[in-house]
N, C-alpha and C positions, 0 to 999 in steps of 0.2 A: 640071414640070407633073404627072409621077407623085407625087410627093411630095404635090403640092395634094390632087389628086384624095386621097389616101388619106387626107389629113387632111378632107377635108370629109366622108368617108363615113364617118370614126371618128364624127366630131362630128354626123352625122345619126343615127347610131345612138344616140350619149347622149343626143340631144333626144328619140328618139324613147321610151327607156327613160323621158327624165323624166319625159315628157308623162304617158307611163301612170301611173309613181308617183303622180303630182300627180293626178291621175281619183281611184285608190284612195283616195286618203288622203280625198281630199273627201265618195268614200260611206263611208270609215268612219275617221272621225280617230283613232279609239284605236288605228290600226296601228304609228304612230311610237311610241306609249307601250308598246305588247305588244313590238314588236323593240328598245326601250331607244333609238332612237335618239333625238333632240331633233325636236320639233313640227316639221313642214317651212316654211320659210319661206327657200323658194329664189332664185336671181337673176329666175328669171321676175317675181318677186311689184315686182323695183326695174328699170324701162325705164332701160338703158345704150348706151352710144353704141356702134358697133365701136371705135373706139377705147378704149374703157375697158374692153370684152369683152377685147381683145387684152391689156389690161395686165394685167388678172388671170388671164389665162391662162401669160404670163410670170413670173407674183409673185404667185403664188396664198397665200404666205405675210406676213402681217402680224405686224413686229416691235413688239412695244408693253410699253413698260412697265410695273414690278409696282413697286410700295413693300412695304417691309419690313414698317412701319408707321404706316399712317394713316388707322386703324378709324374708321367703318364702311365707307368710300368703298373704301381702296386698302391692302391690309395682306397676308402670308405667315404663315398658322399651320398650325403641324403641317407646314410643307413644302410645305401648297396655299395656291395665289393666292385672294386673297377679296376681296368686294367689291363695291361697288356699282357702281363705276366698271369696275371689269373684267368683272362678268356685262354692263353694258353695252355695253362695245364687241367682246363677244364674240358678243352678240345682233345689233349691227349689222355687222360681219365676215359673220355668217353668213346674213343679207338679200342679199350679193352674191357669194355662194361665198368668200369668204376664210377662209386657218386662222388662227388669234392663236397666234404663239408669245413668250410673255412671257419679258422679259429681267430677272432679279432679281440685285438684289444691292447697286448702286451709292448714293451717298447723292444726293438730289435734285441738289445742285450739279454732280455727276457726269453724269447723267441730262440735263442740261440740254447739256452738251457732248456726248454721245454725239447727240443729237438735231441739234446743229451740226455737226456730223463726217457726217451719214447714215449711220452705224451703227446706228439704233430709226429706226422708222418712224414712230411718233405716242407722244404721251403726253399723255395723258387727262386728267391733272388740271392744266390751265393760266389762270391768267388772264392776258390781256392786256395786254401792255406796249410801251412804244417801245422796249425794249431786245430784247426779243424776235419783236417783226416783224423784228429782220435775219435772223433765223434758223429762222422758221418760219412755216408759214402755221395757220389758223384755220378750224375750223370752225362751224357754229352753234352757239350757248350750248346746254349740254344737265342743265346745274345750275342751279337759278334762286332756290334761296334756301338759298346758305350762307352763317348768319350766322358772322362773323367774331367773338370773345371776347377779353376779358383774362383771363388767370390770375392772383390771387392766393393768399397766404396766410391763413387766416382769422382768423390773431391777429394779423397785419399789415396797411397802409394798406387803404383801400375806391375800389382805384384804381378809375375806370368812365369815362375819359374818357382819350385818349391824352395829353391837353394835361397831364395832372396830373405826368406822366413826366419833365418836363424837367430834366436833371442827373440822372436813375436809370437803373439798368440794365434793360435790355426785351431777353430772351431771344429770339431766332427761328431758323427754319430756316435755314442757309446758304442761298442761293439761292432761296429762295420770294421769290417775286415783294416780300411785306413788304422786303424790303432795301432795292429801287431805291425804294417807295414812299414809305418812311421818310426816307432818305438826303435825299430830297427835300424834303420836306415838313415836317419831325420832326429835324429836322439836330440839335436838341440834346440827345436821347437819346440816350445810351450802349447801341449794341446788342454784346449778349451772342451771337454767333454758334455754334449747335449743329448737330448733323448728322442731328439727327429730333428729333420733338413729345415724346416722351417725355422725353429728353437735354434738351431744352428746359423741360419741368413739373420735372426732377429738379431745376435749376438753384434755380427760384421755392421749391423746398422748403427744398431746404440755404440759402438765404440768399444764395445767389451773383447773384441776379437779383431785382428787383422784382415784376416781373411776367414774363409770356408773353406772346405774342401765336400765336392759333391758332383754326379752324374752332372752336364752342364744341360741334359735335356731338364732334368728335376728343379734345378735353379729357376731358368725361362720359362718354366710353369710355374712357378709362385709367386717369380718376379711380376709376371702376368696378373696372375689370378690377384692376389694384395696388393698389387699397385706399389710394388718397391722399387720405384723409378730413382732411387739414389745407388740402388745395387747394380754390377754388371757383371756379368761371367765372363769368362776368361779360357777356353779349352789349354790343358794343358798338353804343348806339343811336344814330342821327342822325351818326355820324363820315362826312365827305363822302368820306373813302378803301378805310374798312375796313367799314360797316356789313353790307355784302351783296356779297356777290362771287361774280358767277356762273362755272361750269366750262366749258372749250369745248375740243376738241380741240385739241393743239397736231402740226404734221402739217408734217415735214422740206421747208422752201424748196424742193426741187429736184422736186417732185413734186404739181404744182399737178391733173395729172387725179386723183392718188390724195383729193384736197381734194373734187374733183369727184365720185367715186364713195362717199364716206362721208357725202357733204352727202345722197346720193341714199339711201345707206343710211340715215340716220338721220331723214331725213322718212316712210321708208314704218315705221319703230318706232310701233305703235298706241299710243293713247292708252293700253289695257288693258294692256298689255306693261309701257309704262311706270310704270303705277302701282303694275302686280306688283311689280316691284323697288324703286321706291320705299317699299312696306308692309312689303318681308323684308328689307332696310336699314336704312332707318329707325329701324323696329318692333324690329329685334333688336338695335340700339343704345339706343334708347328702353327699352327693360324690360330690359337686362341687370340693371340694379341690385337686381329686385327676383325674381331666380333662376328665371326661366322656364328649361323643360330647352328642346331641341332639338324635342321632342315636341311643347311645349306652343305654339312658335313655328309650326309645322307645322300643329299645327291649326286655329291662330287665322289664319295667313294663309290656309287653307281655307275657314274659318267666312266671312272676311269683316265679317262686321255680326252684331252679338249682339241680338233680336228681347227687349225685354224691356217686361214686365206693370206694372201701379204702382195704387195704391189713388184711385182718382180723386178723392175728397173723404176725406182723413183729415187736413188742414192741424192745427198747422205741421210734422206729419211730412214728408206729400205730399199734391198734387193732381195734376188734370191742368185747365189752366185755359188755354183760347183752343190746345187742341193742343199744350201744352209741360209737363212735367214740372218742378213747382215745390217746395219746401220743404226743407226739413232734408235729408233722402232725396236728393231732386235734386241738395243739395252735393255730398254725399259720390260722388255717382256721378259727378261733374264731374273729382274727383280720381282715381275709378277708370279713368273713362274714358279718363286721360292717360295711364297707368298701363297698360293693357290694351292700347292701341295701334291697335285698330279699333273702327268706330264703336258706339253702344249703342241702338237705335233705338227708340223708345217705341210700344208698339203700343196706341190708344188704346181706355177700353173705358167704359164708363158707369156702371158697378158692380165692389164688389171681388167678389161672388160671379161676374160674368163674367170677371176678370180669373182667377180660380182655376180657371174652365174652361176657356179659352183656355190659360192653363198645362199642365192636364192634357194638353189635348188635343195639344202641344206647337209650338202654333201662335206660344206665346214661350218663349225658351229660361231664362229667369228672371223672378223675382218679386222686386223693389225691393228691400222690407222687409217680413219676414215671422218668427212664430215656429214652430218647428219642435212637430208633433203629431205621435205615432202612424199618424193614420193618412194625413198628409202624408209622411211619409216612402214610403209605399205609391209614390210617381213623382216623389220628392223629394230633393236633399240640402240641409244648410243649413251655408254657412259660421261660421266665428265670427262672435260678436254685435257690429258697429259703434257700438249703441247699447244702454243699458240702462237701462227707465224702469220707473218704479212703478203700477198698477194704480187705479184711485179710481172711488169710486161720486158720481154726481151727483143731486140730490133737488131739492125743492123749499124754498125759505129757511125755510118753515113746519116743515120737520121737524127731527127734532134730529139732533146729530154721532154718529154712525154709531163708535162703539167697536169694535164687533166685528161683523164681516158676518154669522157666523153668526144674528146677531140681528134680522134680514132676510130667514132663506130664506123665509121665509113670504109673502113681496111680491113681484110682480111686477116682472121688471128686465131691462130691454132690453139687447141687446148684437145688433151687424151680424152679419147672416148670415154664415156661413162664416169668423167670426175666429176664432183658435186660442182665445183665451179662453173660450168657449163650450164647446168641448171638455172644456179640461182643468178647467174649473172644475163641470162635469157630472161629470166623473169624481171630482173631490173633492166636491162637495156636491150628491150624486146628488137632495137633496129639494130646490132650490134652484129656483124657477120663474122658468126662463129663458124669453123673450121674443125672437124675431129677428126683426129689423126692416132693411131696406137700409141706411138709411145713419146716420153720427151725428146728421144734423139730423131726420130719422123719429124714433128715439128719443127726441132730447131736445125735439122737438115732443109725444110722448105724454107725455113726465114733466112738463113744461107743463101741460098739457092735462088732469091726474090719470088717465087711462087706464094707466100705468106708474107705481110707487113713486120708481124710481130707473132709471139708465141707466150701463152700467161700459163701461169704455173709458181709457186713457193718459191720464195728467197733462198732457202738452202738446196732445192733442188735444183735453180733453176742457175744460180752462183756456180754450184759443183760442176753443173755440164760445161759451162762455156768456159770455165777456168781447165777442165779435164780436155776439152775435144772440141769446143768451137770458138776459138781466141779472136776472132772477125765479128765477133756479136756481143752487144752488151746488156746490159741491164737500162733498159730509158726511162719506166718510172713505176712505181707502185700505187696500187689500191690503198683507201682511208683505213678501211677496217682490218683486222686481226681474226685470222681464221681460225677455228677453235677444229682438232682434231681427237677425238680419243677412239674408243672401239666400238666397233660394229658387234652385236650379239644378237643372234635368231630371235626373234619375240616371241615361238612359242614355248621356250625356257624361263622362265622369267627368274628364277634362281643363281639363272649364268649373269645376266645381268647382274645381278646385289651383289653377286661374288665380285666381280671386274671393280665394281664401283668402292668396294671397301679396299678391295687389295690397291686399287688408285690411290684413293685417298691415304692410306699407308705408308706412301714415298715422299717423304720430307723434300722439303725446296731444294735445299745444298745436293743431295741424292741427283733430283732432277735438273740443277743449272750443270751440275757436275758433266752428265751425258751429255747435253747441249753442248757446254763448253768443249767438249771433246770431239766433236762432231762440225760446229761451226767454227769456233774460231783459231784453233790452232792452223785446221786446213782451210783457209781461206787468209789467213796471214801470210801464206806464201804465194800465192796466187794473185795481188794484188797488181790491174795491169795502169801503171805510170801513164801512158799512153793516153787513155779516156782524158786523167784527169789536167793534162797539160791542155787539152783543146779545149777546154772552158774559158772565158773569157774572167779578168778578173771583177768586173762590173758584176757580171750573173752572178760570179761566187757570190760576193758581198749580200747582194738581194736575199739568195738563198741563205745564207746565214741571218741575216737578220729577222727571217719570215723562221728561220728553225729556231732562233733566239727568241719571240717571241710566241711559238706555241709550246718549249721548253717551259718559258714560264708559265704560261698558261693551264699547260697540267702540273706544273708545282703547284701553283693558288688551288687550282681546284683539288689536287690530293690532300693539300693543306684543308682546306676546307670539309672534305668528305671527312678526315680521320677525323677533325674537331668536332660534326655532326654526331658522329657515332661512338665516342669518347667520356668518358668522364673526367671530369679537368684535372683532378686530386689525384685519383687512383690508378691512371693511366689504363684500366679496365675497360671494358665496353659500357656505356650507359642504359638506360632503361628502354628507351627506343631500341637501340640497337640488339638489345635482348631479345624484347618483340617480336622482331623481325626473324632471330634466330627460331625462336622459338614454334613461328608459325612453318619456317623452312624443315626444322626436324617433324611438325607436324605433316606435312605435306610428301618425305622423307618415308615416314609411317605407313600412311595411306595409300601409297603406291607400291612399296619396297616391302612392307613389312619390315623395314628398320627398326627394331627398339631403341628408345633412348631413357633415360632420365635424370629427373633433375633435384638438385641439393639447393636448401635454401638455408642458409648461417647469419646468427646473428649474435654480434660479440654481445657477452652478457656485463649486465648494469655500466656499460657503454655514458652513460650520463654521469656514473660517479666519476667516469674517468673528467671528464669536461670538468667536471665542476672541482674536481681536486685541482687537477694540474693546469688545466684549462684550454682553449678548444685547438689550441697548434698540437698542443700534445695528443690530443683524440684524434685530430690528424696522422701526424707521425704513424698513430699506429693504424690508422686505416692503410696506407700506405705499407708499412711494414707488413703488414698481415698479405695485402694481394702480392708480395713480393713471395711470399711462405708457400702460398696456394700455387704460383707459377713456378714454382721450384717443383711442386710434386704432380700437378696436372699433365697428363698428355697431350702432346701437341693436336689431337684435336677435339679435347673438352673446351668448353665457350664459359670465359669467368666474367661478370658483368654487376655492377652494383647497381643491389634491385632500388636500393634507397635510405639513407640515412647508413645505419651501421648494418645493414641488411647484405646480404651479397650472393648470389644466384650461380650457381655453376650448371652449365647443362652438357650431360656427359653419352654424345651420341654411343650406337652399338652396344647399351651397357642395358642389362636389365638390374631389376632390384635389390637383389642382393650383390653383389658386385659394386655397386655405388654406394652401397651402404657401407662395404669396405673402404670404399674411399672417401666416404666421409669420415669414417673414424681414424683414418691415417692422417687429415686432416685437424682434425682434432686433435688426437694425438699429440702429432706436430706442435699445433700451437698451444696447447698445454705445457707442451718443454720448452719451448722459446722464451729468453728472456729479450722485451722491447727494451729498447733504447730508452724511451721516456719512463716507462712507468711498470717495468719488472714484468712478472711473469701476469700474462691475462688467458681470463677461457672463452669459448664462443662455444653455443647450442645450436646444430644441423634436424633439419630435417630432410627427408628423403621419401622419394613419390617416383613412380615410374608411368609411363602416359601406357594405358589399354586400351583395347576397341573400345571399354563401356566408357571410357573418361568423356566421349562426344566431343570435347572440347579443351584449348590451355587454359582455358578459364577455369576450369573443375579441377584440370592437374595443378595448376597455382592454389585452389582450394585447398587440396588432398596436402598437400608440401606444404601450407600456411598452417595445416591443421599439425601435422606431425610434428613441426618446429615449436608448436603451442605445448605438445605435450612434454617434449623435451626441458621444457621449461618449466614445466609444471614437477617434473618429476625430478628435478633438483638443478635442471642447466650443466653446462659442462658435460654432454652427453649427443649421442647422434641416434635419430629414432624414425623407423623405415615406416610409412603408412600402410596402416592395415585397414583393410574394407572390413566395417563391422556389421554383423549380420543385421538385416532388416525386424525393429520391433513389430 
């Protein structure tokens, strides 16, 4: 009875300390964040039975599961547990006062016996089977849409259906529940048994396996992360086994109240909670590939929703039509927004001069499509240009073709309030009487109307209107230069910039001619008015053709010439110059951006026996052959250039140190298995350098990298070796 008593008078005092913590925190939440401890969300917040008080006061520790690897859910890097699945049940542990102490090491097969034994307490990432109700109980689903993928090769079959498999090899994890599923259902698949996803994707590379089978988010993070740019996933759609399979606690048979007390934990997890983790999951899975730092993840899970401006009538740019952001513009941000990983929200405005004060005033945190001025950059920055269109004045059919604009400044010529063209074309032809007017249809209603000479404004804006609504007005001539437009982003963010600028950079050409194409020339092929082109005289045609025939050529010779500049004549690579030049551009890139980049430098080994055996076509051959190997596995936007002789420089923007160092040994790799054409199999020795604040210079990063590649060498060749800063003697 003493005993009792002493323990109920412990336990009235911790209530009554919690009570008061629990008060404080309520008047002022940022206590938990000032003393570092985690947001309180104590057992109070989850009604428990005594009996479930009492069990965790006996078992205040939870054993649970860690994978090694199986990013983004359940993975160990650097030594810490990560994950999506682990901040979860670390979050609902601590709904009921429990500690998670994770058990790492063993392969899932492993994990699944430890879990039969009751040596782990739960593991996290289960789906349910009749082979394992004998061994564990089940909590509610707490994953609800992991889709399931094939892996294959991208120069081999276009497997997408499991049924295509039958008599091939299908890689899986020991043990993941795919076994019993397969086993059953798929009896005639040859499964290729491995002991992780990764061991499993190595299998589908080398040829050992057909395909995989695996979460398709798991895949697109290692594809990522190892640079397995041969591999591609595959969601499987409509498969009645694999298409969607939800995750649910798997929670040791012998302890049906501990089932009880996490079902309890895991209904009072807020909707908000959960979709925090959902976003920093997700999200940092989803944009790995396009080199978000840690920073930029940070923010943007901060930011939440990006509030952004749009030109409400500039079609087939953009509009804004029935509250939704349409046209050209609206594609592209469709692929940003996959891209960027939280939402893009259109903040709607009636005009673009209102759209540029609502900007100002930072009520949105960007502007669609915009060109950068002077005096925009005053609360501005502007990504690279997504698009780059031509300039053209529109008149009336009565007037003639427009040679040269300066033969116009004398007329009055409309352009929308607050477009950057206004600007700059004031600033070049300061006697030019310019006209602002709200919108394209105001102008091209005065040029109409003979109130305005002419009206300037984009090729495809300017095409769409008078083929849409003003058939009495044409096109008379265009501006020399090419207008470059990309986004407008607040400059006191400077993180929203690096994100736009990467997620730009992202969208392959084909992607981006694709939306153009869909935008200009399908809807302007029907539009074409016969009419114009019969009133030309045939004389003028002629001229004009021979004056487009002659600067046709002239920027052939000169593209001829620039690629020859910047070229290497053998390897079809970029030359040493043109490295240079990248090289000071990713510097610059740095300095501004906080960009990381770095760079690989390779050098086939004993390169001279090759000459001297075979002789120097054949040392050829395989220079050539090799930069064909390298462009097989580089992403479209690492820069491969030979630095000199058998030397060859790759520089791999968004990538920090170790990361490149992956990819130099996939390069390797690579060409270690390749047999050449001339002279069988050969090796090359990488070095790897990443540029820092302390590097001051490329001069010191081409040090650091000349230095690594030395050691490489030293230490047998046929090897890739990361530069390490050695401590100061």
């Amino acid at each position: 009875m003493k005993v009792a008593r002493k323990f109920d008078r412990h336990h009235l005092i911790l209530s009554l300390f919690g009570l008061v913590l629990t008060l404080l925190l309520a008047w002022n939440p940022g206590i938990a964040q000032e003393t570092g401890e985690p947001s309180p969300q104590s057992s109070s917040t989850v009604e428990l039975t005594a009996a479930e008080r009492a069990y965790i006061e006996a078992n205040p520790v939870l054993r649970v599961h860690a994978e090694s690897d199986w990013a983004p859910y359940n993975f160990v890097e650097d030594g810490n547990v990560e994950g999506f699945s682990n901040e979860y049940i670390q979050l609902v542990a601590q709904k009921v006062g429990l500690e998670v102490e994770f058990v790492v090491g063993p392969t899932w097969d492993e994990f699944m016996t430890l879990l039969a034994q009751k040596k782990i307490d739960v593991v996290t990432n289960m789906v349910i089977t009749e082979e394992r109700k004998k061994f564990a109980l089940f909590s509610d689903q707490y994953v609800f849409d992991l889709v399931n993928s094939l892996l294959t090769r991208k120069d081999g079959e276009d497997y997408t259906e499991l049924g295509q498999l039958k008599g091939k090899n299908l890689a899986i994890v020991r043990g993941f529940f795919f076994e019993e599923i397969l086993t059953k259902h798929y009896p005639e698949i040859n499964l290729l048994l491995t002991n992780n996803t990764l061991d499993a994707m190595k299998q589908v590379e080398a040829g050992r396996a057909d395909a995989a089978l695996e979460s398709h988010a798991n895949f697109n993070y290692y594809i990522d992360r190892y640079f397995l740019k041969d591999l591609v996933s595959r969601p499987l759609i409509g498969d009645p086994y694999f298409s969607n399979a939800g995750q649910y606690l798997g929670i040791r048979s012998d302890r049906p109240i501990l089932k009880s007390i996490l079902d309890k934990a895991m209904a009072a997890v807020s909707e908000e909670e959960y979709t925090h983790l959902r976003r920093r999951w997700y999200l940092a899975a989803d944009t790995a590939s396009f080199g978000f730092t840690k920073k930029e993840l940070k923010y943007l899970q901060h930011k939440g929703q990006i509030e952004m401006c749009a030109d409400p009538s500039w079609m087939p740019l953009e509009a804004i039509i029935d509250g939704q952001h349409t046209g050209m513009s609206a594609d592209f941000f469709k692929l940003l927004d996959a891209r960027i990983g939280i939402p893009i929200a259109l903040l709607e405005t009636e005009t673009w001069p209102e759209s540029i004060e609502q900007f100002k005033r930072r009520e949105c945190d960007i502007l669609s499509l915009a060109i950068p001025t002077p005096d925009r950059r005053e609360y501005a920055e502007f990504t690279q240009p997504y698009l780059e269109l031509p300039l053209v004045i529109a008149t009336r059919e009565k007037e003639p073709f427009i040679a040269d604009i300066a033969d116009v400044l004398d007329r009055k010529i409309g352009i929308v309030k607050s477009y950057a063209f206004a600007e700059v074309l004031r600033n070049r032809y300061p006697e030019m009487q310019i006209v602002e007017v709200i919108s394209i249809d105001e102008g091209l209603q005065q040029v109409e109307q003979g109130n305005l000479f002419g009206y300037v404004d984009l090729l495809p804006t300017t095409s769409y209107a008078i083929q849409k609504r003003y058939p009495s007005l044409k096109i008379a001539g265009r501006f020399e230069r090419l207008w470059e437009l990309g986004v407008a982003v607040r400059n006191d963010e400077p993180e929203l910039l690096s994100i736009f600028e990467k997620a730009i950079a992202s969208i392959d050409e084909k992607a981006k001619q694709g939306i153009i194409n869909d935008w200009i020339s399908v809807r302007y092929e029907k539009g074409v008015d016969y009419r114009v082109l019969r009133r030309y005289l045939f004389f003028g045609l002629t001229v004009l053709a021979v004056v487009l025939y002659r600067q046709y050529l002239l920027q052939t010779y000169n593209r001829k010439l620039e690629k020859i500049s910047v070229t290497d004549p053998l390897t079809g690579c970029y030359n040493r110059l043109k490295i240079e030049e990248c090289l000071q551009k990713q510097e610059s890139l740095f300095h501004r951006y906080r960009q990381p980049f770095s760079v690989i430098l390779c050098d086939i080994d004993y390169f001279k026996k090759i000459n001297d055996t075979f002789g120097h076509l054949a040392g050829d051959a395989v220079l050539t052959e090799m930069v064909m190997l390298f462009n097989q596995r580089l992403r479209d936007t690492d820069i491969l250039g030979r630095w000199g002789g058998e030397e060859f420089i790759i520089i791999t923007p968004n990538t920090d140190l170790s990361a490149a160092t992956a990819l130099a040994e996939a390069l390797r790799q690579r060409l270690a298995d390749h047999e050449f054409t001339t002279v069988g199999h050969q090796t090359a020795s990488f070095g790897v350098a990443e540029f820092q604040r302390g590097n001051h210079s490329i001069a010191h990063l081409i040090s650091q990298v000349d230095e690594a590649l030395y050691e490489a060498k030293e230490r047998g060749r046929n090897r890739a070796i990361a530069y390490q800063e050695r401590p100061a003697i």
